[in-house]
C-alpha positions as CSV (number, residue, x, y, z in Angstrom):
1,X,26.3,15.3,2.1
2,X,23.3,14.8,4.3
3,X,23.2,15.8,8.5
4,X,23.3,13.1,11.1
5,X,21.0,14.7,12.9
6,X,21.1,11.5,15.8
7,X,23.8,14.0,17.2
8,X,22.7,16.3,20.1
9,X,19.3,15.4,20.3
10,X,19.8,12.2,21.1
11,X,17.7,10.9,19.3
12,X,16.5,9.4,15.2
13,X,14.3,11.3,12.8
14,X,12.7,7.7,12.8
15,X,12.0,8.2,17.3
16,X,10.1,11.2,16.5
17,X,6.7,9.2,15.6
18,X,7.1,7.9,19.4
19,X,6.7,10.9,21.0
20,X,3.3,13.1,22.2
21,X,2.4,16.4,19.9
22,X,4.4,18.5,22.5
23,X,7.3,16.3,22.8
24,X,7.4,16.3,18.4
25,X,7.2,20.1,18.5
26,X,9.8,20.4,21.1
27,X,12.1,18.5,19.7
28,X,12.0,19.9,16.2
29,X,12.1,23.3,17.4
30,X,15.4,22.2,18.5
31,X,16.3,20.4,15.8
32,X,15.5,24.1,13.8
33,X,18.1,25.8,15.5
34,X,21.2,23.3,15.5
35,X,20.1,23.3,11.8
36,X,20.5,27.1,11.2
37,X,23.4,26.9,13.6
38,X,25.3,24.1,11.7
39,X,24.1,25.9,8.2
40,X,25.3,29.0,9.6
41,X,29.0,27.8,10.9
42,X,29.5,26.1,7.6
43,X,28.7,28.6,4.9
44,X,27.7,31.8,6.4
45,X,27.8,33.7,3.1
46,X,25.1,31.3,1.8
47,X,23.6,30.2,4.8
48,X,20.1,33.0,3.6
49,X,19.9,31.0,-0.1
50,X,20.3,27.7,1.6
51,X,18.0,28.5,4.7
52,X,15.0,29.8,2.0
53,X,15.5,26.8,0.2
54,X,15.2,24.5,2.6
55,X,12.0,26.4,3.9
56,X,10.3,26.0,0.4
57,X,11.3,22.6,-0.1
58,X,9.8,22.0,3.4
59,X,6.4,23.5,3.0
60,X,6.6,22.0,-0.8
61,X,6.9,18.6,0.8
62,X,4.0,18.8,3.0
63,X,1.7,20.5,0.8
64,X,2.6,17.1,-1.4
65,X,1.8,15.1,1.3
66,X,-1.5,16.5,2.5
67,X,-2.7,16.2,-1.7
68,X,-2.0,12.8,-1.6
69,X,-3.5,12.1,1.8
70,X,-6.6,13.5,0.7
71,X,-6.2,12.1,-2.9
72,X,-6.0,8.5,-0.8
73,X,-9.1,9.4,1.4
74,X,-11.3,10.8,-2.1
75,X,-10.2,7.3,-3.3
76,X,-11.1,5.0,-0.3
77,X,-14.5,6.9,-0.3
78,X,-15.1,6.4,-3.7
79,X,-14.3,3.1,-3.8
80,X,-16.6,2.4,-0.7
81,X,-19.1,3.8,-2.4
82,X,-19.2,1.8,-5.5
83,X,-19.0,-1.5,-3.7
84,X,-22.0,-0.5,-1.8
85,X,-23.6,0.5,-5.3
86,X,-22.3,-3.3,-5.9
87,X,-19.4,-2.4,-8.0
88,X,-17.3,-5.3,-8.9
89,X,-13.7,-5.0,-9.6
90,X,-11.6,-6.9,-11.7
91,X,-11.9,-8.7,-14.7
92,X,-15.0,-10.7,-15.1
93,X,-14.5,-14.4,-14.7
94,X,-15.1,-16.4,-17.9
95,X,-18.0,-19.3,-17.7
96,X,-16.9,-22.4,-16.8
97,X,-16.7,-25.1,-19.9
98,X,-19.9,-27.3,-20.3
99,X,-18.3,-30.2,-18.4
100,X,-16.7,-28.8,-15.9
101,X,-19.1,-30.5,-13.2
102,X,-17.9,-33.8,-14.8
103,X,-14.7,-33.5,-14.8
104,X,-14.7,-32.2,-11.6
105,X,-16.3,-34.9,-10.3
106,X,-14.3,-37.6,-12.0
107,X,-11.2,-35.5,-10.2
108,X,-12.3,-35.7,-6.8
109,X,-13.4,-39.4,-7.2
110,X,-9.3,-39.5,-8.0
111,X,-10.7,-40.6,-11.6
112,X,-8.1,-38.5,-13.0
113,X,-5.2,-35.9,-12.0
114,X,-5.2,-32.2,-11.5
115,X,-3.4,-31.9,-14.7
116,X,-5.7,-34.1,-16.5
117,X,-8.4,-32.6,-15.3
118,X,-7.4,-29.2,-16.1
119,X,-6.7,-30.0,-19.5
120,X,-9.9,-31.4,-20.4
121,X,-11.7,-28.2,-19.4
122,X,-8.8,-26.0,-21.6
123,X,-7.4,-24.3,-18.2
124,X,-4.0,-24.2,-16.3
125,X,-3.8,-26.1,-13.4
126,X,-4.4,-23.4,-10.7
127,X,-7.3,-21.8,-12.7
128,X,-9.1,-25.1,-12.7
129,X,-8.3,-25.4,-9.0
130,X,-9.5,-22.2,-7.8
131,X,-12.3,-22.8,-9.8
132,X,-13.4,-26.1,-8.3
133,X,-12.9,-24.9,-4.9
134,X,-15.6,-21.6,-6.0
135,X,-17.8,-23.8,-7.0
136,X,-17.7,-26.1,-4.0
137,X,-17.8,-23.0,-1.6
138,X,-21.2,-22.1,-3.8
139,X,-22.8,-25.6,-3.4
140,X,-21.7,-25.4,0.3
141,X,-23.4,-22.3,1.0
142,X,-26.9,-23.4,-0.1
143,X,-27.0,-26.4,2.2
């Protein structure tokens, strides 16, 4: 059965990440010693086993977490680093059918519907949107 540890303290686990360095260190030094008091009162005979458990767990748990922080920040470098190498991630886009232009054309002259228009260049609906509105944002930029 898990601890309500909002008791004493009078405060969360969750209110820790509000307080200053000192204020955290404080207040789980206290936390520490209604811990070994509670484990202590309830199961005395065990309380060594369960109190070195807990310690390894602990010191298992942030070792985990400082891997993974600095698994995340080898990551984010890398990452980085092949974008500035110009890296491009994702699946390559597949080249528009030949008359695409046309069709797009003939869609925004309201020659034909989205799904009409779609169809004729063999793509779903949103494909053939997004793909119009690439291409527009292209001819846009080199006026």
């Amino acid at each position: 059965m898990p601890l309500d540890f909002t008791n004493d303290l009078g405060t969360d686990m969750r209110e820790l990440s509000n307080l200053t360095a000192e204020e955290m260190k404080n207040q789980l030094s206290e936390l520490a010693r209604e811990l070994v008091a509670h484990i202590n009162e309830q199961n005395a005979a065990d309380s060594h086993e369960i109190l070195s458990a807990f310690v390894s767990e602990l010191f298992l748990s942030a070792a985990q977490q400082s891997v993974k922080a600095e698994r995340k920040k080898q990551q984010a470098e890398g990452i980085a680093a092949a974008k500035a190498r110009g890296v491009r991630f994702g699946t390559k886009a597949r080249p528009l059918p030949d008359n695409f232009d046309a069709v797009r054309r003939s869609w925004r002259n309201k020659e034909m519907n989205l799904k009409e228009a779609a169809k004729l260049c063999g793509m779903p609906t949103t494909t053939f949107y997004d793909a119009v509105r690439r291409a527009e944002n292209v001819q846009d930029q080199h006026f």
